[in-house]
C-alpha positions as CSV (number, residue, x, y, z in Angstrom):
1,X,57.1,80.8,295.9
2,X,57.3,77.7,298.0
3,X,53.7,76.5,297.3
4,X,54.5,76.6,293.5
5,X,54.4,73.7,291.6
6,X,57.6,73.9,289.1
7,X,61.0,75.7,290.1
8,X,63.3,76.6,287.5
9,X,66.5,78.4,288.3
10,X,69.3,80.0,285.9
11,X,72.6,81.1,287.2
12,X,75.6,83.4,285.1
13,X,77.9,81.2,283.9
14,X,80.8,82.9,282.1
15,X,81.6,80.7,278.9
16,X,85.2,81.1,279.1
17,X,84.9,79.4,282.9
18,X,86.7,76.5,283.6
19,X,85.6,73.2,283.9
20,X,85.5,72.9,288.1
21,X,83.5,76.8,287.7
22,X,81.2,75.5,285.5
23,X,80.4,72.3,287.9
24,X,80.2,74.9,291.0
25,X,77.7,77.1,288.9
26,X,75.5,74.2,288.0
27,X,75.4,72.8,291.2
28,X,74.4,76.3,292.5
29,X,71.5,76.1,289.8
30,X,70.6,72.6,290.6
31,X,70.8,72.5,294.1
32,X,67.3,74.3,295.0
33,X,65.1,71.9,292.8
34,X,64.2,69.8,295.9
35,X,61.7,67.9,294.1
36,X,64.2,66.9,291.2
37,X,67.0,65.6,293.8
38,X,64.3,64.0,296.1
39,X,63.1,61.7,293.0
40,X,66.7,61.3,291.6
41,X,68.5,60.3,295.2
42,X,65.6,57.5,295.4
43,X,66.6,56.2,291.9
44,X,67.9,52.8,291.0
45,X,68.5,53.6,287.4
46,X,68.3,56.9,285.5
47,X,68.2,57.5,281.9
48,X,70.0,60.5,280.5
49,X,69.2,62.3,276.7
50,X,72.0,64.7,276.2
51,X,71.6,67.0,273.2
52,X,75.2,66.1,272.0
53,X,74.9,62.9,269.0
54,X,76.8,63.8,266.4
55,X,79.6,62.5,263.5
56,X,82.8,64.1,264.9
57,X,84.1,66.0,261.9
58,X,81.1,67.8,261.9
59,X,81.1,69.1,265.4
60,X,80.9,73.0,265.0
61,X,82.7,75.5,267.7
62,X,81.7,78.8,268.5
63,X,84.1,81.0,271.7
64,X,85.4,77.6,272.4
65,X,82.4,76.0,272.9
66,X,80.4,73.6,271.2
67,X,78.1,75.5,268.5
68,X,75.2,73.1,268.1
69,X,75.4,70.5,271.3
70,X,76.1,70.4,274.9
71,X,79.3,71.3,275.6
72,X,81.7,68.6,277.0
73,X,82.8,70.3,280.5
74,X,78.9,70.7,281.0
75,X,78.4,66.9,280.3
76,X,80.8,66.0,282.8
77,X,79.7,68.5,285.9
78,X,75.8,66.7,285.2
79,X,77.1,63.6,285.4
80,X,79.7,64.6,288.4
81,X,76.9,66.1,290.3
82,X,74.6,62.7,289.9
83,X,77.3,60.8,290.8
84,X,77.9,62.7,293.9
85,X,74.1,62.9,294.6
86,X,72.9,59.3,293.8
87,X,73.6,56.0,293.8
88,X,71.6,54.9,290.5
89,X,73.0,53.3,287.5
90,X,73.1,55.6,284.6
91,X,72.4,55.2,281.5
92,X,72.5,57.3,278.4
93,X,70.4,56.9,275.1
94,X,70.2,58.4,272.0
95,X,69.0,57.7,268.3
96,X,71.8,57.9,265.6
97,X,70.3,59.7,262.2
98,X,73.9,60.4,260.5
99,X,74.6,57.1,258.1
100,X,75.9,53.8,259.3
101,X,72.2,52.3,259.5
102,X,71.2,54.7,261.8
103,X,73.2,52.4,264.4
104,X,75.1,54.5,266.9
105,X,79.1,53.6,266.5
106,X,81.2,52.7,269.0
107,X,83.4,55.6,269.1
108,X,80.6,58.3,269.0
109,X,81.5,61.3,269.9
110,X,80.9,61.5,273.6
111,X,81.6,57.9,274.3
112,X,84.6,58.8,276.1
113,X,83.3,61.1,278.4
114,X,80.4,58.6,279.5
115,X,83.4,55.8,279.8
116,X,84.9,58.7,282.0
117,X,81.8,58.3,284.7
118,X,80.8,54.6,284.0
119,X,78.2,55.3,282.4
120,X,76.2,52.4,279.7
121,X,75.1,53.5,276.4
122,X,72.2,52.3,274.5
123,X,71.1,53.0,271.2
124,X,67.6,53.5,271.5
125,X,67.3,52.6,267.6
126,X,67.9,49.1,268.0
127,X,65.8,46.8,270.5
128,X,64.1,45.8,272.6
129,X,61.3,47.9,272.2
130,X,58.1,48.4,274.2
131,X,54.8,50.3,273.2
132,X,54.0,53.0,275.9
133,X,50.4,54.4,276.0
134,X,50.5,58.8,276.6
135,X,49.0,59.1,280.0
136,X,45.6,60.4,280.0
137,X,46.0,59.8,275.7
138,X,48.0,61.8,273.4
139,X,48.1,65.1,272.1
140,X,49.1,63.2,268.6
141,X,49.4,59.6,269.5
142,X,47.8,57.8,272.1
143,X,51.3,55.8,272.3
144,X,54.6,54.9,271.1
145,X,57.0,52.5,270.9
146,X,59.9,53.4,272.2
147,X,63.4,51.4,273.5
148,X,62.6,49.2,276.8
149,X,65.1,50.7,278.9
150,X,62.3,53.2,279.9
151,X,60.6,50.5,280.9
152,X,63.5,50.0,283.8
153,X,64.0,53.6,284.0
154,X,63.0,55.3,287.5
155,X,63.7,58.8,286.3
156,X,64.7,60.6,283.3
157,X,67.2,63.5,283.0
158,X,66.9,65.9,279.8
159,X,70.4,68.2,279.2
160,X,70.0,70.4,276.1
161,X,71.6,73.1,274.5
162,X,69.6,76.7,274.2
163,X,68.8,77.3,270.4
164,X,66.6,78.3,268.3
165,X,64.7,75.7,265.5
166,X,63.5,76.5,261.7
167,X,60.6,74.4,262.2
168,X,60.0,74.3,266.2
169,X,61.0,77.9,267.0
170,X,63.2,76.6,269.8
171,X,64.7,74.0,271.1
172,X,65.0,72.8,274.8
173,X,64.7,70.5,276.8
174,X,61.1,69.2,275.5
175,X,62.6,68.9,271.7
176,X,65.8,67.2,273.2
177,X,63.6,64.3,273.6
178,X,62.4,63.9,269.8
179,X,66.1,61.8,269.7
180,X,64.1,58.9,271.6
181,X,61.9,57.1,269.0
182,X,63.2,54.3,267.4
183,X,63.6,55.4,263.0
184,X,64.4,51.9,261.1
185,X,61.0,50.7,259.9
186,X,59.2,48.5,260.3
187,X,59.2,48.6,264.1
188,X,60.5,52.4,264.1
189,X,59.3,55.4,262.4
190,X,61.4,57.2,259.5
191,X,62.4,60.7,261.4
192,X,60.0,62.5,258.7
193,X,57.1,60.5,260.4
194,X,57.0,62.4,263.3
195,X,58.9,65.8,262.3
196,X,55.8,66.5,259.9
197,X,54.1,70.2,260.1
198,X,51.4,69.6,262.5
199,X,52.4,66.5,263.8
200,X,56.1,67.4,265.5
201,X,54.8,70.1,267.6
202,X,51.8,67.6,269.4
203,X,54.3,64.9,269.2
204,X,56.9,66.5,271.8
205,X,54.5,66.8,274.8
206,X,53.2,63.2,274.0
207,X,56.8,62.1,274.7
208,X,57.4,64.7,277.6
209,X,54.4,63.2,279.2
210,X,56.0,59.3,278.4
211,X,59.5,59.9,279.9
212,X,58.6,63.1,282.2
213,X,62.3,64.5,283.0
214,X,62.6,65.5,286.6
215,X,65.6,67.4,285.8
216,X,65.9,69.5,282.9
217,X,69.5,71.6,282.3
218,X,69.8,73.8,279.7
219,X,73.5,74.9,278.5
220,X,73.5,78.2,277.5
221,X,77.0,79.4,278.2
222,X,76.8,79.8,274.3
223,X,74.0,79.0,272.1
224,X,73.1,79.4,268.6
225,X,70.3,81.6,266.7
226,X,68.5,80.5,263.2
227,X,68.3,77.3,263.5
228,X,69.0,74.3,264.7
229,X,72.0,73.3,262.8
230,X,73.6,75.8,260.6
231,X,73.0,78.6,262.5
232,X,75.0,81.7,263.7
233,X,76.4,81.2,267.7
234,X,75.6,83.7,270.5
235,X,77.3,84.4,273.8
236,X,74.7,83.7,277.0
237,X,77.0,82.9,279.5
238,X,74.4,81.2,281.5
239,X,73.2,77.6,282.7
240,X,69.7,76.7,283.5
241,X,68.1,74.0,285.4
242,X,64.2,72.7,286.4
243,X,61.8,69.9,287.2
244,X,59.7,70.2,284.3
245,X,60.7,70.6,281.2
246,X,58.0,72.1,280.0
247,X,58.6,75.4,283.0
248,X,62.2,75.2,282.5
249,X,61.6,76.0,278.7
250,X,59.3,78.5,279.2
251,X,61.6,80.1,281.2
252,X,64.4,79.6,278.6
253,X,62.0,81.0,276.1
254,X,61.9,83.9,278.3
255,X,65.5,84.5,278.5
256,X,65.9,84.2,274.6
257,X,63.9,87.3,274.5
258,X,60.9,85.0,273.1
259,X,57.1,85.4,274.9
260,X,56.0,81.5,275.5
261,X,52.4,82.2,275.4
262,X,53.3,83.0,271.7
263,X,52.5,80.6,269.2
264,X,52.5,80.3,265.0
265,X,52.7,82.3,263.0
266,X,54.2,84.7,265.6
267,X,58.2,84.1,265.6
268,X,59.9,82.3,266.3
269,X,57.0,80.0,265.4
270,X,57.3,80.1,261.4
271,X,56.4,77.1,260.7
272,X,54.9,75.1,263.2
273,X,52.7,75.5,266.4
274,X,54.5,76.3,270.1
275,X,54.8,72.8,271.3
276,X,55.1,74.4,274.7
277,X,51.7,76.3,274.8
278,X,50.4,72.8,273.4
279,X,51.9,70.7,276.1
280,X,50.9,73.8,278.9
281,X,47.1,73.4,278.0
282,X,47.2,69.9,277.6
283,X,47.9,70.0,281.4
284,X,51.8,69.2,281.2
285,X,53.4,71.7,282.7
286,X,52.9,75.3,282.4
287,X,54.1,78.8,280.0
288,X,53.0,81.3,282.8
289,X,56.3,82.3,284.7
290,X,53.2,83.3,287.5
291,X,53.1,79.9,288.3
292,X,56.8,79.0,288.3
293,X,59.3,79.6,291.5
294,X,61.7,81.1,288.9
295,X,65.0,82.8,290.1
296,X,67.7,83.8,287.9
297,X,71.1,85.4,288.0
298,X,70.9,86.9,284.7
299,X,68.7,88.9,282.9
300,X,66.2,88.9,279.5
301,X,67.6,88.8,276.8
302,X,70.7,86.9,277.0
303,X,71.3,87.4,273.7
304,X,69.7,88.5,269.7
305,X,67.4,85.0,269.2
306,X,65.0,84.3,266.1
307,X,64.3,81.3,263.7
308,X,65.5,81.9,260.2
309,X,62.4,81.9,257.8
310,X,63.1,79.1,255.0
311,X,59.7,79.8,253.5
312,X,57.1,82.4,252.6
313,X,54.3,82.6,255.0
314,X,52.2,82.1,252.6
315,X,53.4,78.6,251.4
316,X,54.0,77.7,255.0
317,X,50.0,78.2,255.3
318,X,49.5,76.4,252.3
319,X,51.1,73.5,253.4
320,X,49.9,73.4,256.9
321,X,46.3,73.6,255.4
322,X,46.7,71.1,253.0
323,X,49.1,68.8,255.3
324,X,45.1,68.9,257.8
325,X,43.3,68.3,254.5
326,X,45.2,64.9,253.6
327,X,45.1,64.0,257.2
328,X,41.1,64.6,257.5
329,X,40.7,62.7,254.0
330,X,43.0,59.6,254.7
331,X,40.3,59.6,258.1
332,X,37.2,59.3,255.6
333,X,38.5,57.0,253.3
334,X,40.3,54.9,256.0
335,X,38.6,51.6,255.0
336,X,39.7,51.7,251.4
337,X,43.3,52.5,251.9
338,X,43.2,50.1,254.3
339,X,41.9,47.3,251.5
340,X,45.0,48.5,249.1
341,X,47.6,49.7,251.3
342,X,47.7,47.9,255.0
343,X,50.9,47.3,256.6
344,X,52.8,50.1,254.0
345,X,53.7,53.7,254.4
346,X,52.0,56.1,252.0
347,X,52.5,59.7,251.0
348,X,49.3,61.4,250.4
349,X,48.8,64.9,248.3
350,X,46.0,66.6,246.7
351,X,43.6,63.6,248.2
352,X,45.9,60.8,245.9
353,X,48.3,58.3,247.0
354,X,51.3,59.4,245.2
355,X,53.9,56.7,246.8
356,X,53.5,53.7,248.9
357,X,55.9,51.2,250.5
358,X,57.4,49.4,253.3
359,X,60.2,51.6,254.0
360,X,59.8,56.0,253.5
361,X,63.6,56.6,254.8
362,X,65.4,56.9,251.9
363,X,63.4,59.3,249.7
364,X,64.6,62.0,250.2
365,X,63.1,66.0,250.6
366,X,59.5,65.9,250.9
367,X,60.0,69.2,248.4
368,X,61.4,67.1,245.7
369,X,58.6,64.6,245.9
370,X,56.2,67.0,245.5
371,X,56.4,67.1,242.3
372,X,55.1,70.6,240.0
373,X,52.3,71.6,243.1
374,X,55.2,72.9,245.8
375,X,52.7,74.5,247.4
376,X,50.6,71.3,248.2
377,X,52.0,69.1,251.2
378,X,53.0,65.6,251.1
379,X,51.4,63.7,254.2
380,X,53.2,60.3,255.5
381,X,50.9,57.6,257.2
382,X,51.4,54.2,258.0
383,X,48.2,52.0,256.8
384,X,47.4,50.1,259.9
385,X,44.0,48.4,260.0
386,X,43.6,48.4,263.7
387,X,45.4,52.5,263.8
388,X,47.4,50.8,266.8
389,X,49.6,54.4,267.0
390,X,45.8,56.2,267.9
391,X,46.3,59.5,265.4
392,X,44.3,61.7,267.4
393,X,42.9,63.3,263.7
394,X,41.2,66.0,265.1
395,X,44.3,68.1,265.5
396,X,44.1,68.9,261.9
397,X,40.6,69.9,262.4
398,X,42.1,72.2,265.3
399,X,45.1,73.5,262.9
400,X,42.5,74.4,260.3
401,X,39.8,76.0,262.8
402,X,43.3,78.2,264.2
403,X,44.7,79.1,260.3
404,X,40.8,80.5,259.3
């Protein structure tokens, strides 16, 4: 076990426990991911993403504890236990998508606990921004711009909440980190840019490998099935912790009663590809518990998990096929879009431009402007002459070669 590259650990964790319980359990989870606290106790500044954004009045509870988000007492022990453990500044960041210009407000809804442990917010919507290549280039984009503070960041902390996702299957630590990129145009990207069929589940590793978390805590004391907002709670009664997020989700897959090495249109993967499997043979990370020093205090499954199916499988196929098909044809005829439409946004279906403009934010479902042909997808691109983003196009050809 000591020779392996990844550790992961998950402890029991009763959800009824109190608030200095919970911080003793987490520390017990944290404390034998060496590599996590060497890299963290070196740190001058350290950028948190908690899974936890969200307008106040619709906060949902489920056996006392946050449905949908990380729960507050488990907020605080993380940010106890770094403050015990490091010196760094800390800094949290997070995108707003709920109204008010997509501009975080000042009393958002864990403000007070971050005020509580000195830590500074910033709103990784607004600026400055910087453009960050993919190491080694992307599984979607060779880069992204992103807000500068992980510019100054010397390490990266992901805490999410264990659920499952209509469209990803789950979410964890790696899709806790789709809250990063900026969403006003015209320096941003409108959420639907990147939470596209094909594009959402290459996307996640792309940032994974940007920002690469060193710790990675899941919050599973409850958790919620079906999706991920909406959906019915369950009872876990467990915390998790790694130094990957890509092994610590595989292990959290694991414990949902989910196979990692699963992947669409196996459940929970409806809809979309395992982002997971994608980022494992990518070479980020890794799905193969063989090859993680993974110890747990509680056993498989923790509770009933599954994604709700919103669709039939056979219009999810149609519009992953045709979703590839736009993509591949926008790649052909690349030079004449580029003559009509540079520097807009266009939706593309049945090999037609069916909408352009400067800003795609406020059109609504994707279903409704679809039009009669439900079955054919709508596919957003921005019309850049020099593709500064670097689409990496042949995914569609992959998705299409893995549907036939």
């Amino acid at each position: 076990m000591a020779n392996r590259q990844y550790t992961v650990r998950a402890s029991h964790c009763d959800h009824r426990a109190s608030e200095q319980e919970i911080y003793e359990a987490l520390k017990r989870t944290t404390d034998p991911l060496e590599r996590s606290w060497k890299k963290l106790e070196k740190a001058r500044r350290i950028v948190l993403k908690f899974n936890m954004i969200k307008p106040p009045e619709r906060i949902e509870y489920f056996a006392g504890r946050r449905r949908e988000l990380v729960d507050d007492a488990v907020a605080r022990a993380v940010l106890r236990l770094l403050r015990e453990r490091t010196t760094a500044e800390l800094v949290a960041t997070d995108t707003y998508p709920y109204g008010n210009g997509h501009v975080t407000p000042d009393d958002f809804n864990y403000r007070y606990i971050l005020d509580d442990f000195g830590v500074r917010y910033v709103d990784s919507n607004l600026p400055p921004f910087a453009t960050y290549d993919v190491p080694g280039g992307g599984c979607m984009f060779d880069r992204y711009l992103l807000n500068a503070i992980f510019a100054e960041a010397d390490e990266v902390v992901s805490i999410a909440k264990m659920k499952n996702h209509a469209f990803m299957g789950i979410t964890l630590t790696l899709k806790n980190l789709f809250g990063l990129p900026p969403m006003i145009p015209p320096e941003g990207r409108t959420r639907s840019y990147y939470h596209h069929l094909i594009r959402l589940s290459y996307v996640l590793p792309d940032l994974g490998m940007i920002t690469k978390p060193c710790l990675n805590i899941v919050e599973a004391l409850t958790g919620q099935w079906g999706r991920e907002w909406g959906g019915e709670g369950r009872i876990c009664n467990a915390l998790m912790a790694g130094d990957h997020p890509v092994a610590t989700d595989a292990c959290g897959m694991t414990l949902m009663g989910h196979d990692p090495h699963s992947d669409w249109p196996t459940p929970p993967f409806r809809r979309d590809r395992n982002h997971l499997l994608i980022a494992a043979k990518h070479g980020f990370g890794t799905v193969d518990l063989n090859e993680i020093d993974f110890a747990s205090e509680v056993e498989a499954p923790l509770a009933e998990f599954d994604s709700v199916s919103t669709d039939p499988d056979a219009t999810v196929a149609n519009w992953r096929r045709t979703t590839c098909e736009q993509g591949l044809i926008y790649q052909d005829e690349q030079r004449k879009l580029i003559d009509r439409y540079r520097g807009e946004f266009i939706y593309m279906q049945d090999g037609q431009v069916v909408w352009n403009g400067v800003d795609p934010s406020n059109l609504g479902s994707r279903r409704k402007l679809s039009g009669d042909n439900k079955d054919s997808a709508l596919w957003l691109k921005y019309v850049d002459p020099e593709e500064g983003e670097g689409e990496r196009f042949e995914r569609y050809n992959e998705c299409l070669r893995l549907a036939s």
